[in-house]
N, C-alpha and C positions, 0 to 999 in steps of 0.2 A: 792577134798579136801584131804587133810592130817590129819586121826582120829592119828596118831603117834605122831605131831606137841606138843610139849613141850612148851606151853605160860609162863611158870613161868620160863624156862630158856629161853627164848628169851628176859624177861625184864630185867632177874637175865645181861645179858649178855650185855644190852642195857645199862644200869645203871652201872656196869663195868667198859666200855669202856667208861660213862660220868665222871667218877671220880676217875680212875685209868691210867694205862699209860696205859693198854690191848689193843693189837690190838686182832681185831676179825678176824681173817683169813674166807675164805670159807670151810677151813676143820676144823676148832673149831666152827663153828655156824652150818655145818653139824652134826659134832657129837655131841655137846651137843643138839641140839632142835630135831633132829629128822627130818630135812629137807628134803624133796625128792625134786626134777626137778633142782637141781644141781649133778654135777661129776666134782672132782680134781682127773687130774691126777698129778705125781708127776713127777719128773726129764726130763731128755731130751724129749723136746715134748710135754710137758707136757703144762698143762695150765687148766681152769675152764670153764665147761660147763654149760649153762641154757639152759631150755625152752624157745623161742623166748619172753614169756607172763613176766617171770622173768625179763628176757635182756631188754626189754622195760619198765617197770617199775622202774630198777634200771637205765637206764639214763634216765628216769623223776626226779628220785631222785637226780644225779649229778646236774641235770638243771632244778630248779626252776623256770627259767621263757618260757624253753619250755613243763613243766607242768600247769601253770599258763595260758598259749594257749591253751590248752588240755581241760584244766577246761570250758575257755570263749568256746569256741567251741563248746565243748559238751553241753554249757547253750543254746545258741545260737541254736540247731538243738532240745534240748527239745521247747525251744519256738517257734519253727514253726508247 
């Protein structure tokens, strides 16, 4: 866990981006909330890093209905 993690700007941030034009980059939601298990590099080469645990979760996020599988699945192997 991250005891650094800034909850009041991750909503501040969330809320924002629901009713302002703001995009949230990966390097403005690093620096304001305090995020660890991402890295932005910049320029030639450059690109954004995750933790695998990250990277999997945000394409559940992309894809609702392959989180939606995820869910039934996970029900599925509790009820056995």
């Amino acid at each position: 866990m991250n005891g650094e993690f800034d909850d009041r700007a991750c909503e501040d941030l969330i809320q924002q981006a629901h009713t302002t034009s703001l995009t949230v980059t990966p390097s403005l939601w690093i620096r304001r909330t305090h995020a660890v298990g991402m890295r932005v590099k910049q320029g030639k080469g450059g690109g954004v890093n995750a933790y695998p645990e990250i990277a999997a979760d945000f394409r559940l996020w992309l894809d609702p209905a392959e989180r939606l599988a995820l869910v039934r699945l996970m029900s599925d192997i509790k009820a056995d």
